[in-house]
C-alpha positions as CSV (number, residue, x, y, z in Angstrom):
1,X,25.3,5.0,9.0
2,X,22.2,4.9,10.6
3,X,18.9,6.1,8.4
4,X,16.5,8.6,9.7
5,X,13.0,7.1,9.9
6,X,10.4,7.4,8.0
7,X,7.8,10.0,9.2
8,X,4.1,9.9,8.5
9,X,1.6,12.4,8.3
10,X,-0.7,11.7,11.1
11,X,-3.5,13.3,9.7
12,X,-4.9,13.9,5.8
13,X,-5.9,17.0,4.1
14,X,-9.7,16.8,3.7
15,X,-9.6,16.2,0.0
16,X,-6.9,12.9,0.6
17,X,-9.2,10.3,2.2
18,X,-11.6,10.6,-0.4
19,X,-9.1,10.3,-2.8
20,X,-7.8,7.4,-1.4
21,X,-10.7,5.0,-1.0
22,X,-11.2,5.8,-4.5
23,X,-8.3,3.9,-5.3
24,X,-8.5,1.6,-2.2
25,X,-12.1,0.5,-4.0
26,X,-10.1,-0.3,-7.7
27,X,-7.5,-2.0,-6.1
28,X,-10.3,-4.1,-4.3
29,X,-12.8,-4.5,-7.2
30,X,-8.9,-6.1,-9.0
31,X,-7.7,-8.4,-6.5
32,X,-11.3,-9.4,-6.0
33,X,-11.2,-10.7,-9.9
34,X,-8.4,-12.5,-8.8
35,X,-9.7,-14.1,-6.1
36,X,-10.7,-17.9,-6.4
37,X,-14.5,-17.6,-5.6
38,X,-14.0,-20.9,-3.7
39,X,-11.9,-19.3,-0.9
40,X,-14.6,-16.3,-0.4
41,X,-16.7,-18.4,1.6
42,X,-15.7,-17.7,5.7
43,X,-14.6,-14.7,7.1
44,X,-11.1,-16.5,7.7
45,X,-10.9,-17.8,4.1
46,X,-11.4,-14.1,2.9
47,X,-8.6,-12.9,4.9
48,X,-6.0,-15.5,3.9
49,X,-7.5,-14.7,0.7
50,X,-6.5,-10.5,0.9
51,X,-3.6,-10.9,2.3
52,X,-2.2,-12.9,-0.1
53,X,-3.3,-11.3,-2.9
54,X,-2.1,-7.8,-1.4
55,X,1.1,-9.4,-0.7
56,X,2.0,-10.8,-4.1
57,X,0.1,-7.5,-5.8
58,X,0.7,-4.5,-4.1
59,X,2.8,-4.6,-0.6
60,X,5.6,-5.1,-2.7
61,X,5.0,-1.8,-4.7
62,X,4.1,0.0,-2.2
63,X,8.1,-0.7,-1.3
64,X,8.9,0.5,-3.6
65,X,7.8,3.6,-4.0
66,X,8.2,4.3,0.1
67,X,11.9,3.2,-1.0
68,X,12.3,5.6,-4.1
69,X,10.8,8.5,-1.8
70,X,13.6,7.8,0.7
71,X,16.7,7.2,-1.9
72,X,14.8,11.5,-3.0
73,X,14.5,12.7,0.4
74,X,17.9,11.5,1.3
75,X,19.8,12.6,-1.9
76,X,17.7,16.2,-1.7
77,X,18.8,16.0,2.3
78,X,22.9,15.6,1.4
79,X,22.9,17.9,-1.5
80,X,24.9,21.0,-1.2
């Protein structure tokens, strides 16, 4: 059975951007704790640096959340 994808808003309410870099800039100020000051030298460096850290950290969360909102949508979808 094939799955129905995933749709995306394409824009935010007003109040959602803001709301989101607040939380963009905690997540940041965290992994940047994490970070090995060593690596945060060169622009390259820094990037190897993120995305590891956001894919260890919070890429995989971010699964799973998208997945739990899926398994609801589906179930509330197939419900009598």
């Amino acid at each position: 059975m094939s799955e129905a994808p995933l749709t995306l808003p394409l824009l935010m309410d007003s109040q959602k951007p803001a709301q989101l870099q607040q939380h963009l800039d905690a997540i940041a100020a965290i992994l940047y704790s994490e970070a090995n000051p060593a690596e945060l030298t060169a622009l390259e460096a820094i990037e190897k640096s993120v995305r590891a850290l956001t894919q260890e950290h919070v890429l995989p969360q971010l699964g799973v959340f998208l997945s739990t909102r899926q398994q609801t949508a589906t179930a509330e979808n197939n419900s009598p």
